[in-house]
Each structure stands twice: as C-alpha cells, then as structure tokens.
N, C-alpha and C positions, 0 to 999 in steps of 0.2 A: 883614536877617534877617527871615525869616516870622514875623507872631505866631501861626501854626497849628502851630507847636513848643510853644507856652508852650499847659501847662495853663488850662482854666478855670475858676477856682477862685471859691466863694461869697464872700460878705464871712467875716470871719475872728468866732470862731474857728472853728479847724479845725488836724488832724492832718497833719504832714510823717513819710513814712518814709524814711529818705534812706539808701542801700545804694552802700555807695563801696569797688568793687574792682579786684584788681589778676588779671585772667585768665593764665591760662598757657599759651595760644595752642593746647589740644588741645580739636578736635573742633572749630572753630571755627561750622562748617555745622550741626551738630546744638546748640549751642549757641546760633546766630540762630533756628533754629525754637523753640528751645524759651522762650528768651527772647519773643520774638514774640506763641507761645500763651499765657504767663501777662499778659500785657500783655488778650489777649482776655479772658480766665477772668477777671480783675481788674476790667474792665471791666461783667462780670454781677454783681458782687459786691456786695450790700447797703451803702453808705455810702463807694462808691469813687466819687471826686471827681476826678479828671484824674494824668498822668504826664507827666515830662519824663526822659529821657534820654541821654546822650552817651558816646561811647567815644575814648580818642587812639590815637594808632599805636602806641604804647607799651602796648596791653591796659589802660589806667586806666578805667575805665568809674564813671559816679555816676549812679542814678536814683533818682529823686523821687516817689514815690507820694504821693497826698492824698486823707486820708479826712477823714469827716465824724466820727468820734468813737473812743473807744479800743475798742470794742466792735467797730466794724466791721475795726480789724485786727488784733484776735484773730480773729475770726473769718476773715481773709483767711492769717491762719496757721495755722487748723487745718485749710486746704482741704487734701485728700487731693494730689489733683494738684501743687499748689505744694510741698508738704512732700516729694515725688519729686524736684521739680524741685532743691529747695533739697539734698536729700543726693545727687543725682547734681553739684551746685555743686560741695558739700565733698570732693566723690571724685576730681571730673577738672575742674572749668573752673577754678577760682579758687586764688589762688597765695596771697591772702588777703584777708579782705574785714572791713567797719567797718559795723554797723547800728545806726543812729539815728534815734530816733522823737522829735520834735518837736510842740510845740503852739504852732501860730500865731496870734499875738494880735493883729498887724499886718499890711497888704498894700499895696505900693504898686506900679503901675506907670509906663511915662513914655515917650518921653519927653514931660514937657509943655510 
C-alpha cells in the first residue's frame, strides 16, 4: 500500500474529525464531485492538516480530516460551501452518518 494515501500529519497534538457513513447509492457522480471539491476547499482552510479516506462496495465510507486546533474546524464548519454540501448530505447522499471530533495526543507509524 502507498504511503501517499496516509495523511501527513505534525507531531501530535492535533485534531481528528472522523465522519463515518453509510451512502444511499443516489447521485453517486454528483456526489464524487462534490466530495472531491470539499476535499480542495479543505485544503485552503486555515489549520487543515491532511485527509484519509475510503469507501467499500457496500456505500460505508470513513474520512478523516486533521486539523491543527478546535478553532480551525469551526471555522471549516462555518464555510458557506461545506454547510451546502453537508445539507445537500442530509437530503440525498447519506442513509446515515456518525461525526467525531478527536484530540490526538499520540502518533505512530511502522512498519519498523
């Protein structure tokens, strides 16, 4: 596996926002763009630290955002843009979905 998948994240600490759903398989194409663009727009964002993530054939999808403090995703929640993206979610992509904001105290990688 690549490590150009895996975030690259500072030493710790630092902010996990980990968004873990289950899609409903409509609009799948308007869905990967839109996905896509907040990944860019995320990207521009004051205290945005890297992203991981992964979808199964089953619509289960988890991605990982990593900011640098709790200020910078508020602020990544009050973007206009994203808050479209997030109620067109609630409307038509997501069948349900679990968001959790973590603070990481520890970081390791390997293998060593």
């Amino acid at each position: 596996m690549s490590s150009s998948r895996f975030a690259k994240t500072p030493k710790p600490p630092y902010y996990a926002v980990i968004f873990t759903n289950q899609s409903t398989n409509v609009d799948n194409d308007e869905y990967s763009q839109t996905a896509d663009r907040m990944v860019e727009l995320a990207q521009t964002m004051p205290g945005f630290l890297g992203v991981e993530s992964t979808r199964d054939n089953d619509g289960l999808g988890i991605t990982v955002s990593y900011w640098q403090d709790e200020a910078s995703i508020a602020n990544w929640k009050a973007n206009g843009e994203h808050i479209q993206a997030r109620q067109k979610g609630n409307q038509k992509w997501y069948e349900h979905y679990e968001l959790r904001v973590a603070k990481i105290e520890r970081a390791y990688d390997g293998p060593r």
